[in-house]
ROSEMAR-773248 format. One line per 8 residues: number of its first residue (from 0); for each residue x negated, y, z of C-alpha. Coordinates in nm, 3 decimals, m for minus. Layout:
# residues N
NUM) X/Y/Z; ...
# end
This chain:
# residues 484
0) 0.850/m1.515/m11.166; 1.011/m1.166/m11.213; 1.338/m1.107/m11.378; 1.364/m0.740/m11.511; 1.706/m0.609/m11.488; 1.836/m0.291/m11.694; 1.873/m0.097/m11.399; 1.738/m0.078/m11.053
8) 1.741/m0.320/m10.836; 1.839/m0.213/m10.487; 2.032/m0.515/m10.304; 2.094/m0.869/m10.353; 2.284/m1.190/m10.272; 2.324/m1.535/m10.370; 2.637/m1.789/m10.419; 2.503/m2.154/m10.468
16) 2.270/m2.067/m10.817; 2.435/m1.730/m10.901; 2.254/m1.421/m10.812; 2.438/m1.062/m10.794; 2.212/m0.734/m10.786; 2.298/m0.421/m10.691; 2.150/m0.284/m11.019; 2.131/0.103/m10.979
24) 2.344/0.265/m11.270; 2.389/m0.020/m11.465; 2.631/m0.182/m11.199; 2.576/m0.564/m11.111; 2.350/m0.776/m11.288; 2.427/m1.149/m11.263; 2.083/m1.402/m11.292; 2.147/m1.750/m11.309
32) 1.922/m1.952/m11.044; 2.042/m2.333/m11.103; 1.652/m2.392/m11.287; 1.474/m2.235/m11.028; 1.153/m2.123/m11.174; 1.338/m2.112/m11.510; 1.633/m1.831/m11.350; 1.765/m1.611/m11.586
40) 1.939/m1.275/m11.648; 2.320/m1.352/m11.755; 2.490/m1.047/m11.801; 2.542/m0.692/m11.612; 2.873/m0.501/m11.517; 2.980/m0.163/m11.463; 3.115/m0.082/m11.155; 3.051/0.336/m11.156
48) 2.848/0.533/m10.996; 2.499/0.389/m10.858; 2.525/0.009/m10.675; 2.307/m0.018/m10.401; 2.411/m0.327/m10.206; 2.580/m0.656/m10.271; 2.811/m0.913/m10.083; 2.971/m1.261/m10.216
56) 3.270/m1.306/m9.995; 3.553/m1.573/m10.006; 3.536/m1.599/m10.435; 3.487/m1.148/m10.424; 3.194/m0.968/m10.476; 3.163/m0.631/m10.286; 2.933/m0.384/m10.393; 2.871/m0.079/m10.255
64) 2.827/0.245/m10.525; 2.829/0.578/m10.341; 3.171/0.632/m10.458; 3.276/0.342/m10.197; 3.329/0.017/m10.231; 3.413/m0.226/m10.543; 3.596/m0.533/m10.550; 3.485/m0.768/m10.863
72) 3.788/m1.054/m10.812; 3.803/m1.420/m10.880; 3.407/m1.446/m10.953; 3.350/m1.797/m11.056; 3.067/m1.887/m10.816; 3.008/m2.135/m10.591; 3.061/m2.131/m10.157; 2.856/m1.916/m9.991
80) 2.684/m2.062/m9.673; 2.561/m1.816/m9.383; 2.336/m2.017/m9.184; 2.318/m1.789/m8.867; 2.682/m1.870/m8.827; 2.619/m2.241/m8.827; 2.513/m2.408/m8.518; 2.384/m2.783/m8.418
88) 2.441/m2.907/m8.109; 2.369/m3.250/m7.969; 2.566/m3.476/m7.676; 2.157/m3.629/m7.558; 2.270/m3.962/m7.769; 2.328/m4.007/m8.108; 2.613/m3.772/m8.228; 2.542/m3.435/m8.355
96) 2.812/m3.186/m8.402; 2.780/m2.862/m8.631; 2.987/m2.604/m8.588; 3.048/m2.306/m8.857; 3.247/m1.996/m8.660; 3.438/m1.748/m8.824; 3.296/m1.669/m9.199; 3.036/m1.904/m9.168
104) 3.128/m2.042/m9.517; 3.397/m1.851/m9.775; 3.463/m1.897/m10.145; 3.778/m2.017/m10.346; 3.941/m2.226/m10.097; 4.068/m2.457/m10.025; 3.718/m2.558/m9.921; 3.585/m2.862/m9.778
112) 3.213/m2.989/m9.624; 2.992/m3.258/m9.580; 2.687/m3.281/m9.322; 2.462/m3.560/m9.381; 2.128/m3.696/m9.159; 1.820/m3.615/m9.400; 1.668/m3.923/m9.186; 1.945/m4.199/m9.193
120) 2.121/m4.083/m9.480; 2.423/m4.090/m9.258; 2.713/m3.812/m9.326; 3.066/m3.687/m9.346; 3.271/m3.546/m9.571; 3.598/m3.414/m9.691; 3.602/m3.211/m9.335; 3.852/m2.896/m9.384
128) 3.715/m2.550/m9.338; 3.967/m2.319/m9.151; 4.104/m1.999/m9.378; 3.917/m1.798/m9.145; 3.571/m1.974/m9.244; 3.547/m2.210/m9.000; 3.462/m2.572/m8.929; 3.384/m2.847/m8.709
136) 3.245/m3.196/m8.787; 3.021/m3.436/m8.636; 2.738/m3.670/m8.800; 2.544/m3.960/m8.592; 2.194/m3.819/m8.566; 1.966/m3.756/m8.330; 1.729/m3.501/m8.172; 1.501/m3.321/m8.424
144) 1.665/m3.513/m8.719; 1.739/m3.274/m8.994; 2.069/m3.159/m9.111; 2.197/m3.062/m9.411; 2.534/m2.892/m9.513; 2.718/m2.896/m9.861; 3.067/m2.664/m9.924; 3.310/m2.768/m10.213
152) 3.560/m2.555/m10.362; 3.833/m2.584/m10.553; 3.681/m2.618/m10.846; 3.444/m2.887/m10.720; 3.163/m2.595/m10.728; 2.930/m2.683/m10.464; 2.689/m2.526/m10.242; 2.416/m2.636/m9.995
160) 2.152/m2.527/m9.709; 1.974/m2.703/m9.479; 2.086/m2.571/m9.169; 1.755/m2.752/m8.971; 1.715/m3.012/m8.679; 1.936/m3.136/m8.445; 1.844/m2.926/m8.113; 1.719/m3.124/m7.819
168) 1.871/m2.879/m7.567; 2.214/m2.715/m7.682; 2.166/m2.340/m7.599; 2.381/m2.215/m7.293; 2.283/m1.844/m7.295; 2.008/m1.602/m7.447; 2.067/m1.320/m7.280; 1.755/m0.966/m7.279
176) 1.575/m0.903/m7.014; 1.264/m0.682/m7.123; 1.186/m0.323/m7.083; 1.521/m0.130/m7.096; 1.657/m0.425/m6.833; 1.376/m0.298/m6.606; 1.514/0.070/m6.591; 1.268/0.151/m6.896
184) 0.965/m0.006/m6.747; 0.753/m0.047/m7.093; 0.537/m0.302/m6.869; 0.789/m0.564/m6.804; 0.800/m0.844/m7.017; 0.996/m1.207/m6.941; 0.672/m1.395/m6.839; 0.715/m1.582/m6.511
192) 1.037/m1.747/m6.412; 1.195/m1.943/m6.066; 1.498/m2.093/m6.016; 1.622/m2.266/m5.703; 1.960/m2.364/m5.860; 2.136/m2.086/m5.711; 1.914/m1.773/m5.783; 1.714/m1.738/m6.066
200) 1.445/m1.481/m6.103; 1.206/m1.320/m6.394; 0.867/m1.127/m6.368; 0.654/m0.950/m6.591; 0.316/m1.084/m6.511; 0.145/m1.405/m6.521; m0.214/m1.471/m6.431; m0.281/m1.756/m6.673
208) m0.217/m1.526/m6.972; m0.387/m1.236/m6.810; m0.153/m0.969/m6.798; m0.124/m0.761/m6.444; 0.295/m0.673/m6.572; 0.525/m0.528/m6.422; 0.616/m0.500/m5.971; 0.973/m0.545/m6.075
216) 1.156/m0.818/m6.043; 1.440/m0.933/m6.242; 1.689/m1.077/m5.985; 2.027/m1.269/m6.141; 2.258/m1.351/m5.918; 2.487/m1.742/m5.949; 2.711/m1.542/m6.232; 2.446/m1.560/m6.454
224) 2.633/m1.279/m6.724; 2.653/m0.992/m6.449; 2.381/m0.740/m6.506; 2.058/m0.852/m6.328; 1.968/m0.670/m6.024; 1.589/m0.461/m6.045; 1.432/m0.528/m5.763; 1.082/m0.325/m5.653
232) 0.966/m0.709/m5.492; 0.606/m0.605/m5.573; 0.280/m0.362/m5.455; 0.139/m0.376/m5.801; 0.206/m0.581/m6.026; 0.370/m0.912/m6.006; 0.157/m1.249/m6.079; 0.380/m1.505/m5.956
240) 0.718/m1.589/m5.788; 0.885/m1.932/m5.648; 1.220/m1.954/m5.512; 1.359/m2.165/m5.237; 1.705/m2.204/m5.006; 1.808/m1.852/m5.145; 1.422/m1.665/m5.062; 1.169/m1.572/m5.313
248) 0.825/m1.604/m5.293; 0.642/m1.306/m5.484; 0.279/m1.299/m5.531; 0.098/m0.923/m5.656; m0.130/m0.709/m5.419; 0.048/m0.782/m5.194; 0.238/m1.118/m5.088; 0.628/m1.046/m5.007
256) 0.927/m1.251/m4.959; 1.300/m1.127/m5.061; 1.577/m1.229/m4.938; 1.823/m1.315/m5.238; 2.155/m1.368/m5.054; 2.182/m1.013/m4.906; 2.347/m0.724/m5.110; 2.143/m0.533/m5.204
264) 1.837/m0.855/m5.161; 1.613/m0.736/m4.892; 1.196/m0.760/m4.949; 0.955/m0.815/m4.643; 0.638/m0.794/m4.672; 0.307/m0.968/m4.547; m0.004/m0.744/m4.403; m0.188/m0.644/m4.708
272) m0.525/m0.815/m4.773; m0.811/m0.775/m5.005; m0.747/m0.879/m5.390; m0.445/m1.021/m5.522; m0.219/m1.299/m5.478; m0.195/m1.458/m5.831; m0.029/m1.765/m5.776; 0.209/m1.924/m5.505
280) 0.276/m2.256/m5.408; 0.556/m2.305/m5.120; 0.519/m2.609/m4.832; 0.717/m2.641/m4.546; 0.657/m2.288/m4.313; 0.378/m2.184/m4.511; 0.325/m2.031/m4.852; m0.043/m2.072/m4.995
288) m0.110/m1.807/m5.271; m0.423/m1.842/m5.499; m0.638/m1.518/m5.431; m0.777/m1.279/m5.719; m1.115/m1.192/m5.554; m1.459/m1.182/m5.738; m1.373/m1.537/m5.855; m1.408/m1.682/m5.484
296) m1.213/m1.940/m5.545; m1.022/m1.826/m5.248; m0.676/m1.945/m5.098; m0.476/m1.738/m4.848; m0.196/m1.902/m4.604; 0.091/m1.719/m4.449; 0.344/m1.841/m4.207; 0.709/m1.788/m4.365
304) 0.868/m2.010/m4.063; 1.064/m1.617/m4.019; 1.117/m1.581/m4.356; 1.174/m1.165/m4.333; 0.852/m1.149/m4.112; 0.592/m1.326/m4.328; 0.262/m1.325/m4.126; m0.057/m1.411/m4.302
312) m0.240/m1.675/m4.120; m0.617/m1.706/m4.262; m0.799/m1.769/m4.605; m1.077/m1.992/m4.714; m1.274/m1.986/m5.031; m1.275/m2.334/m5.187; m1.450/m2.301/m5.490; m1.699/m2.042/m5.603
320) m1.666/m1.877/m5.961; m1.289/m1.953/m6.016; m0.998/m1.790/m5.964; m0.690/m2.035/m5.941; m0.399/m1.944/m6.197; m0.149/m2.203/m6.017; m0.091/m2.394/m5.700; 0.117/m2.691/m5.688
328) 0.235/m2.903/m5.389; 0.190/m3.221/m5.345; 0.332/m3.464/m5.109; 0.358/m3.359/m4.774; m0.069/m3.369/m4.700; m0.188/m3.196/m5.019; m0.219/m2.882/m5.274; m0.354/m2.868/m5.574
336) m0.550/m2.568/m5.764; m0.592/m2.543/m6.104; m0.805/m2.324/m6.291; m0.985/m2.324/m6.624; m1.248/m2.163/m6.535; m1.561/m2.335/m6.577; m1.875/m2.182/m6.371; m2.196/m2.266/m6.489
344) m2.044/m2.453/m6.795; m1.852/m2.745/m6.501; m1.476/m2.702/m6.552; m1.264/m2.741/m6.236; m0.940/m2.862/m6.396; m0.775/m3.002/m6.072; m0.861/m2.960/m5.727; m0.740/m3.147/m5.436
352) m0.696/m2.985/m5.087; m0.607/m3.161/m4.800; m0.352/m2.890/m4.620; m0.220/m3.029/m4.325; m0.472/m2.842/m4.092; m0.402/m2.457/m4.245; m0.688/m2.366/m4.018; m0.952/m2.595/m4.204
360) m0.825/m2.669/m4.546; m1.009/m2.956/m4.722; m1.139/m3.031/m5.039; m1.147/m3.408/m5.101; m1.156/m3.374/m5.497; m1.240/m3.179/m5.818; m1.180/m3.279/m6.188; m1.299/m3.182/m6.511
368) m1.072/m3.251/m6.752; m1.377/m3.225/m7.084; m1.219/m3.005/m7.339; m0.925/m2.842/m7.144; m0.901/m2.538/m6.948; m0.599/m2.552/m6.742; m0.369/m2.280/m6.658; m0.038/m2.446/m6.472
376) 0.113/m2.791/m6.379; 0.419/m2.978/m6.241; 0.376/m3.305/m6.030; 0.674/m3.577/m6.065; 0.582/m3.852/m5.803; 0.195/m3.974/m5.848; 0.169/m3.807/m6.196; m0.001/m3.424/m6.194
384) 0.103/m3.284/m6.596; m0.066/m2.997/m6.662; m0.046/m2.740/m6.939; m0.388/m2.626/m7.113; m0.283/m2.382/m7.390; m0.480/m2.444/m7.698; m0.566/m2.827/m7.528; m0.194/m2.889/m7.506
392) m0.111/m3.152/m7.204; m0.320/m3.270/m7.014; m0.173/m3.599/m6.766; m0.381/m3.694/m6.436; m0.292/m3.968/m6.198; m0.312/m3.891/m5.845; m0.200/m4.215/m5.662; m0.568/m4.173/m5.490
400) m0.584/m3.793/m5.444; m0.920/m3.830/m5.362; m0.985/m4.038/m5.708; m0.794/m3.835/m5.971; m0.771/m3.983/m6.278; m0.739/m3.796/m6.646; m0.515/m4.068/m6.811; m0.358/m3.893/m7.133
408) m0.386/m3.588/m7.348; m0.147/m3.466/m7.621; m0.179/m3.145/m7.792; 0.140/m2.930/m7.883; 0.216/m2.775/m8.213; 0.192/m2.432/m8.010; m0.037/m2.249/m7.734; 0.107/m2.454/m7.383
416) 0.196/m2.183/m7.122; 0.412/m2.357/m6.884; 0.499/m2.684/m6.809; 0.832/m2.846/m6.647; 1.019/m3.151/m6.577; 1.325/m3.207/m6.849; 1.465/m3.533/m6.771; 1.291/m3.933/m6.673
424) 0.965/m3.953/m6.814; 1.003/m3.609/m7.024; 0.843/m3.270/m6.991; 0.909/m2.969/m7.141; 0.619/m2.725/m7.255; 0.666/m2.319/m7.296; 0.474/m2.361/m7.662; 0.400/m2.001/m7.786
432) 0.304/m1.895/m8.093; 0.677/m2.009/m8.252; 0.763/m2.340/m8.144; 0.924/m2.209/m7.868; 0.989/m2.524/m7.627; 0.825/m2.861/m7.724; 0.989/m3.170/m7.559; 0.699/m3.473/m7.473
440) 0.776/m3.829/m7.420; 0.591/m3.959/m7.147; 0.726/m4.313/m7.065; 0.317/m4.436/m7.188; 0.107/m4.212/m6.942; m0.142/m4.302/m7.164; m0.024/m4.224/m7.465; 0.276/m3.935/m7.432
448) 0.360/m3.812/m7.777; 0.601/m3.517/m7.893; 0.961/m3.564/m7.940; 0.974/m3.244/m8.154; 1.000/m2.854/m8.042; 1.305/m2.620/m8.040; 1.275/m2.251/m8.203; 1.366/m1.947/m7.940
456) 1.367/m1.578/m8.028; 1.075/m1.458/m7.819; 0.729/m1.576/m7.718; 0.769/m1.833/m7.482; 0.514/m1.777/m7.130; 0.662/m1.993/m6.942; 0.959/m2.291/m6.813; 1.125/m2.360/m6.540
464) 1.435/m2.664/m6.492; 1.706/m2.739/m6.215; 1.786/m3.049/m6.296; 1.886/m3.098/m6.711; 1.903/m2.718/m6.732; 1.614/m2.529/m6.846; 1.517/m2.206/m6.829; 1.278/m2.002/m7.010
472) 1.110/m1.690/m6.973; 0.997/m1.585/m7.334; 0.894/m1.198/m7.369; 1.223/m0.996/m7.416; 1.475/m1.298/m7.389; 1.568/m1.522/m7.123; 1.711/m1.828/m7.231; 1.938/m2.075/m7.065
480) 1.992/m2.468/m7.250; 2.059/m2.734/m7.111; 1.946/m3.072/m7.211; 2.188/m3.331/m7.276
# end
């Protein structure tokens, strides 16, 4: 429906079911909205001059007329609600706490709220907002239940939003790290991320979503809010990057190691070799980096038992036609590529390498997952999760590495990028295309199933967790939560 107004209509804003336009020359123009598709035009003011903008604040109306600004007083509307200013955070249980800051809610005080459980039809009321706006007050409700908020004022006007689900990890820090972080480097994006506990570190490439990146590294030292340090970690562009005991582990044309602890961190580099190292997996003294090379299938071993004088030992090619876009360690005998690329129309999902001769690595298995391509994993005990973007989640059981089994599948709401452990039995998946992070239950190997996803600004590549805190690396943004 369109309501024509006897001016212009330039700006708007809304106070529970009253509607004030900035209506050109003819001042404000008030439409009432309680019918919805019914709304109609109630009346206009004059304010002088010609109103271009709008704002409903604490039972005023501010409008702004090229001659300044005018104050309309005492306008007998309801609350207004401004939902960026309300947050939802959970304690991992069943109590959810919303919190309104400063001019989160205004109107003709005193004012009061309510928060109710959309599921349980739990809620409560009569909580007092501060004069500055604010509020606090807790509802029992769980992760991904939907909340909704109601304001009362004085005169028992009322106004409510739904101010959306309870969050399944409460957000710790969002903080940018995209070009301008990277000294103006247009080709840096937040797309692979490592995190030892201690040092945590961003890239710009990723070799599961294609993109060759950035060769800086983003480098943030245990004060997570100082600036993060640029490091040049990288001959070309970065693919991959693990971090352990205070070293990282950086795949690109080269492979290089950087020590974190020093001031400025130090890089060492490895003898260059042909093609690039895409992926890196860390064991013991040696790192084993999947190889970029005609599709060779190759994997390359260097010796990091002097961590600042890498030396590459040898490389094999395991499989022919595939490139590997992750390696994951497993156990103290094994390593496991993944790739979804399928030569000849045979996928090879998962294979097994027997590592503990680096001189004569051994394949003793390959798996097809039908219908999956995958692109990066995690392994928690006997259990190999995998993510397989548009496939979602793929679960294999490798109890008998040389028998792995595909025992469960779920598909995400989103495109599955990355893949980490969150907690017993729980995985969290970097879900682009929106959902940000997806949570998965996986008590039933057989049959995991999604607790629900959590919106981030950004497109989420990829996860990483130390312990209940996760960390993602999602275009321009890296964001810090930690799940309770």
């Amino acid at each position: 429906k369109v309501i024509k107004t006897p001016g212009s209509a330039h700006g708007v804003d809304l106070a529970g079911t009253v509607v004030a336009v900035a209506d050109g020359g003819s001042g404000v123009s008030f439409v009432d909205a309680a019918s919805g598709a019914g709304a109609q035009l109630t009346g206009s003011e004059a304010v002088g001059g010609t109103s271009w903008d709008v704002r409903f604040d604490r039972g005023m109306l501010y409008v702004a007329n090229e001659q300044g600004v005018a104050v309309i007083e005492n306008v007998g509307t309801p609350p207004t609600i401004n939902e960026a200013l309300v947050k939802v955070t959970t304690d991992g249980a069943s109590l959810a706490t919303v919190r309104g800051s400063a001019q989160s809610v205004s109107g003709h005080g005193p004012l009061s709220v309510e928060v109710k459980n959309v599921a349980s039809g739990a809620s409560v009321s009569g909580v007092a907002v501060a004069s500055d706006g604010s509020f606090t007050a807790s509802v029992v409700a769980r992760s991904g239940e939907k909340i909704d908020l109601k304001v009362t004022d004085r005169a028992t006007r009322v106004s409510g939003r739904a101010i959306g689900p309870v969050a399944f990890a409460n957000m710790v820090q969002s903080r940018i790290t995209g070009p301008a972080e990277a000294a103006g480097d247009q080709g840096f994006n937040s797309r692979r991320i490592a995190s030892d506990g201690t040092y945590l570190a961003v890239s710009g490439g990723s070799s599961s979503l294609g993109v060759r990146g950035s060769d800086k590294l983003l480098f943030l030292q245990p004060n997570a809010s100082a600036p993060a340090q640029i490091v040049m970690a990288g001959s070309g562009a970065i693919q991959d990057i693990e971090i352990e005991n205070g070293w990282a582990y950086v795949g690109s044309n080269s492979f290089s190691t950087v020590n974190l602890a020093t001031v400025p961190p130090t890089i060492h580099f490895a003898s260059d070799q042909s093609g690039s190292d895409v992926a890196v997996a860390v064991a013991g003294r040696y790192a084993f980096t999947a190889v970029d090379w005609y599709q060779e299938g190759r994997v390359r071993i260097y010796d990091n038992a002097n961590p600042s004088a890498p030396l590459f030992v040898r490389e094999q090619v395991i499989v022919a036609g595939v490139t590997f876009r992750e390696l994951v360690a497993y156990g103290t005998n094994y390593l496991i590529g993944i790739t979804p690329d399928t030569p000849g129309g045979t996928g090879h999902d998962v294979v097994v390498l027997d590592r503990r001769n680096v001189n004569a690595l051994v394949k003793v298995a390959d798996l097809d997952i039908p219908a999956f391509g995958a692109i990066d994993g995690v392994v928690d005990g006997d259990i190999l999760y995998l993510a397989g973007a548009d496939a979602g989640v793929a679960i294999v059981d490798l109890a008998n590495p040389a028998l792995p089994r595909h025992i469960g599948t779920v598909d995400t709401p989103g495109i599955a990028r990355g893949i980490a452990l969150s907690g017993p039995n729980e995985i969290v998946v970097a879900d682009a295309g929106g959902p940000g992070v997806t949570f998965i239950d996986t008590s039933d190997k057989s049959r995991p199933f999604i607790l629900g996803s959590q919106a981030l600004a950004g497109n989420t590549a990829d996860v990483t967790t130390v312990g209940r805190t996760v960390y993602t690396a999602s275009d321009q943004y890296l964001h810090t939560l930690l799940r309770q």
